[in-house]
TINU-572001 format. One record per atom (N, C-alpha, C): residue in three letters; x, y, z. Coordinates in steps of 0.2 Angstrom, whole numbers, padded with zeros to 4 digits, always signed. Last residue first. Example, Ala and Ser with C-alpha at 12.3 -4.5 7.8 and 13.67 -1.06 7.14 Angstrom:
! residues 2
Ser+0064-0011+0035;Ser+0068-0005+0036;Ser+0064+0000+0039;Ala+0066-0028+0039;Ala+0062-0022+0039;Ala+0066-0016+0039;
This chain:
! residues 112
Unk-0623-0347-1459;Unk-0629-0342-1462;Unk-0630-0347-1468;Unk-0620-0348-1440;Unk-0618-0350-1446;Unk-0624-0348-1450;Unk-0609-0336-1431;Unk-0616-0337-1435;Unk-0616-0340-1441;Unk-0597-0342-1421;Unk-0596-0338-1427;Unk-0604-0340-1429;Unk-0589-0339-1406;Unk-0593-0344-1409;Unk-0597-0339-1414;Unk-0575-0342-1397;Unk-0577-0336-1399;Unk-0583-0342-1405;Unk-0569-0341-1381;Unk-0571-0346-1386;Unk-0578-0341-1390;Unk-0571-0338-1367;Unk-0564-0333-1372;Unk-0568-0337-1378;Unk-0573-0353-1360;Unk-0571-0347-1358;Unk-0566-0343-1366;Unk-0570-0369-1361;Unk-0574-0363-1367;Unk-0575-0356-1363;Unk-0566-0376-1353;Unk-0565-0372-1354;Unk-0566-0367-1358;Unk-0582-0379-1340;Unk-0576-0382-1344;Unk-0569-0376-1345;Unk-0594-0368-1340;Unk-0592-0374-1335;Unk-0585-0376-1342;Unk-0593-0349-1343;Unk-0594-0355-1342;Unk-0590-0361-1341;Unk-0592-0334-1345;Unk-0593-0338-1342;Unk-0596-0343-1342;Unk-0590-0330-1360;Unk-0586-0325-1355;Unk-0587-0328-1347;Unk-0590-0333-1376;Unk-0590-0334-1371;Unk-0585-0331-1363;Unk-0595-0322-1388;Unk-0587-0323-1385;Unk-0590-0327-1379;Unk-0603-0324-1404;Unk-0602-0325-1396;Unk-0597-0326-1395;Unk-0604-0313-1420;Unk-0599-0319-1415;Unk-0602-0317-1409;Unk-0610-0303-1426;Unk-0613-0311-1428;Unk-0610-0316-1424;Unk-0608-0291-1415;Unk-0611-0294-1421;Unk-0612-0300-1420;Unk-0607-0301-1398;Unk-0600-0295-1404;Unk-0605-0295-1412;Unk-0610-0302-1383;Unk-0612-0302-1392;Unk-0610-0296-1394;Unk-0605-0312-1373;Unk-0604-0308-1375;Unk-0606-0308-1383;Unk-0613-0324-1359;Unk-0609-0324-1367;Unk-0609-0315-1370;Unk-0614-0336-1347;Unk-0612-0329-1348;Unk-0608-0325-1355;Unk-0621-0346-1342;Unk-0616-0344-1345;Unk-0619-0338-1347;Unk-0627-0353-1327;Unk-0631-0349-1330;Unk-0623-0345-1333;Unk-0636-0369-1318;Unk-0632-0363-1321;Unk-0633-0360-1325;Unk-0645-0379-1314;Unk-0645-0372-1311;Unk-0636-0367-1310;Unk-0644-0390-1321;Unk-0639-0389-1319;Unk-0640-0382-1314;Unk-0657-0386-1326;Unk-0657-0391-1324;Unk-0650-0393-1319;Unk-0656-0373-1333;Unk-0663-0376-1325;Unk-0660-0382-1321;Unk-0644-0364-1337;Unk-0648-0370-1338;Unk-0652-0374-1332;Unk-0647-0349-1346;Unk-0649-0352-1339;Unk-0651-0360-1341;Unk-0638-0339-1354;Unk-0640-0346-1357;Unk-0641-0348-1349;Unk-0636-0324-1358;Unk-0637-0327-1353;Unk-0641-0333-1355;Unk-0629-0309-1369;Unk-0633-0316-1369;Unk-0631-0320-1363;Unk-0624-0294-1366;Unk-0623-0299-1363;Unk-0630-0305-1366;Unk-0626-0281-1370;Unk-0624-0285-1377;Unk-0621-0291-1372;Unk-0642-0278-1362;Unk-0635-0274-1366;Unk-0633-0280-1370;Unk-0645-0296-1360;Unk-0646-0288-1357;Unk-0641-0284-1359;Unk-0655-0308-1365;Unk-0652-0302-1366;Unk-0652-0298-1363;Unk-0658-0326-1361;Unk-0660-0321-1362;Unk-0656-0313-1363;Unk-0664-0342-1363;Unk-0661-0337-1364;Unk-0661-0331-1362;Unk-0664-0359-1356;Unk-0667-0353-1358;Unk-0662-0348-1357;Unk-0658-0376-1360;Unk-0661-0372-1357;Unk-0664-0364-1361;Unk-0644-0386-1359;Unk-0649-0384-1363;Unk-0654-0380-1357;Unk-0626-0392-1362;Unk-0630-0389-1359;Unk-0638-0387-1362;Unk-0621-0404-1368;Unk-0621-0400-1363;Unk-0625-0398-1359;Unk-0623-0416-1381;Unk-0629-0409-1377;Unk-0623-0407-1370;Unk-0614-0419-1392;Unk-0613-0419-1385;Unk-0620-0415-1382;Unk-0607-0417-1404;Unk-0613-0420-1406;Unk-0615-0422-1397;Unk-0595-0409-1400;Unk-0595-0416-1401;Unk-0602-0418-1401;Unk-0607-0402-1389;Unk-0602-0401-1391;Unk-0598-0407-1393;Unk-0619-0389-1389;Unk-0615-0396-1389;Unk-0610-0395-1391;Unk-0633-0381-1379;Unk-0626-0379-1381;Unk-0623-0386-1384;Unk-0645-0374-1386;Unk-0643-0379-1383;Unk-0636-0377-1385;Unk-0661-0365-1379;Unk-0654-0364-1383;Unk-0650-0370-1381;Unk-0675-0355-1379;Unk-0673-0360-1376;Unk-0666-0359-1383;Unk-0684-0344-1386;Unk-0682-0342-1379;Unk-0679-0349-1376;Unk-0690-0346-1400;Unk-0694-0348-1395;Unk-0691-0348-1386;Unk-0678-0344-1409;Unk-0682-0341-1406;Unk-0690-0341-1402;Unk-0664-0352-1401;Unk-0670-0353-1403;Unk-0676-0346-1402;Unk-0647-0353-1404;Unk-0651-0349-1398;Unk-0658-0350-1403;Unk-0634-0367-1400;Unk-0640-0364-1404;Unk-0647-0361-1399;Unk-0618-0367-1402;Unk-0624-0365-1398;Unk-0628-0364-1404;Unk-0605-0380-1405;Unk-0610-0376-1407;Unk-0615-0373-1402;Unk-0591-0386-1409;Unk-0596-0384-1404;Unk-0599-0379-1409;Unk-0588-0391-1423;Unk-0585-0396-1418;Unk-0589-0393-1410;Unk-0589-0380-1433;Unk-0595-0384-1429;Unk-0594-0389-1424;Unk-0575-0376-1435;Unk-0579-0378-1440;Unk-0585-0383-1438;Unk-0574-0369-1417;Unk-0569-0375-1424;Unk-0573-0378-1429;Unk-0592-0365-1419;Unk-0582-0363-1414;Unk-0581-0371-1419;Unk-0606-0357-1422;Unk-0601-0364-1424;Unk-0595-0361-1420;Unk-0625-0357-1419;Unk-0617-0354-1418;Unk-0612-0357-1418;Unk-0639-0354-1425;Unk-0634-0358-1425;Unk-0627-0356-1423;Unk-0650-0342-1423;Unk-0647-0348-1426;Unk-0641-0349-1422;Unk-0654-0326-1420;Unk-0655-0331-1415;Unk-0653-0338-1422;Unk-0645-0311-1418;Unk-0647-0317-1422;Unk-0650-0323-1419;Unk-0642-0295-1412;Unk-0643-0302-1411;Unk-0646-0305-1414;Unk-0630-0279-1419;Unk-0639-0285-1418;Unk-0639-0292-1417;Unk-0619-0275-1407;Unk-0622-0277-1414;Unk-0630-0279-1414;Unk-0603-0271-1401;Unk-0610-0273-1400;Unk-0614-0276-1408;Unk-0592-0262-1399;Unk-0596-0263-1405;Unk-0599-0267-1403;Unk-0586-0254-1389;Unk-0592-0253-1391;Unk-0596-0255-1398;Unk-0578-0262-1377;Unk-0580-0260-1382;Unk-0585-0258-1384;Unk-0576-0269-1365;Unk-0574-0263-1363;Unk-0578-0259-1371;Unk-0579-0281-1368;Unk-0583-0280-1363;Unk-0584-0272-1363;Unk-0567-0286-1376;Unk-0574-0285-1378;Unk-0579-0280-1376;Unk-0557-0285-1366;Unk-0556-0281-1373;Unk-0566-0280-1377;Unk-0559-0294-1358;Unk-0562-0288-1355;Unk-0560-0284-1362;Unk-0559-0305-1367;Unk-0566-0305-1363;Unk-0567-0298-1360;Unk-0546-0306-1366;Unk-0550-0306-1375;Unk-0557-0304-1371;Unk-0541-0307-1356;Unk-0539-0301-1359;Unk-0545-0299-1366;Unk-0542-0319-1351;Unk-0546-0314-1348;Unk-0545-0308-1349;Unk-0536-0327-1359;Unk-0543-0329-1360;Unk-0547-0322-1354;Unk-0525-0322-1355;Unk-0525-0321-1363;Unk-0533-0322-1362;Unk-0523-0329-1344;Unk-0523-0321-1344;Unk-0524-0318-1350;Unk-0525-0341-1348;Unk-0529-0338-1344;Unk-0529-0333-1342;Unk-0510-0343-1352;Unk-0518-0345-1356;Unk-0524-0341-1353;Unk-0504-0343-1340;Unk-0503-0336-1345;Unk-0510-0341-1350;Unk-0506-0352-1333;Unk-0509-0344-1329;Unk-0508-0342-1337;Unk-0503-0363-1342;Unk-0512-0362-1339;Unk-0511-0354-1337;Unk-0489-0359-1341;Unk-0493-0361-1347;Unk-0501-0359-1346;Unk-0486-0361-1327;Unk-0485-0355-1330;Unk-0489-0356-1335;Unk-0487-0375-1324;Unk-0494-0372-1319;Unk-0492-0362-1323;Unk-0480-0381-1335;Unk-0488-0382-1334;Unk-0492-0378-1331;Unk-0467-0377-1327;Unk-0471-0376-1334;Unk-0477-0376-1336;Unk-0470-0384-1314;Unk-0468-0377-1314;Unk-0471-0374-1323;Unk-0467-0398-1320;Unk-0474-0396-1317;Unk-0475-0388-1317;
């Protein structure tokens, strides 16, 4: 058990290393609204240019709702849930930096 509860802290110091590595950076970029794949589309965000966005997973809805931009923060508010993820825009990758499960750190690539 001792194993497991080391295993999780140190994942999660790695997941909070990747997130402030970004945060702290300056590379930033232009935002894209399409399709964002993590493990060969097994998740996806799609940010819509009509200001809504769906998150799945496993062909899964999640999460769905509205967007929006501040600095190089994406903010996915889902109404219904009255949550609200927290994503990092690096170029054409999102780094998730809060949200429900673990897709924290999970980094989600523009598909073109």
């Amino acid at each position: 058990a001792t194993d497991q509860v080391n295993n999780n802290t140190g994942a999660k110091e790695r997941k909070t290393q990747i997130i402030n590595d970004f945060e702290n950076s300056s590379i930033g970029g232009t935002f894209k609204c399409g399709t964002y794949n993590h493990n060969g589309g097994r998740s996806s965000i799609k940010i819509n240019e009509d200001g809504t966005y769906q998150f799945i997973y496993k062909d899964l809805l999640l999460s769905k709702g509205e967007w929006e931009i501040e600095d190089n923060i994406l903010y996915l508010y889902d109404l219904d849930l009255s949550y609200r993820h927290e994503i990092i825009i690096n170029g054409k990758t999102l780094i998730i930096k809060k949200s429900f499960g673990d897709f924290e750190a999970y980094e989600f690539e523009l598909y073109e």
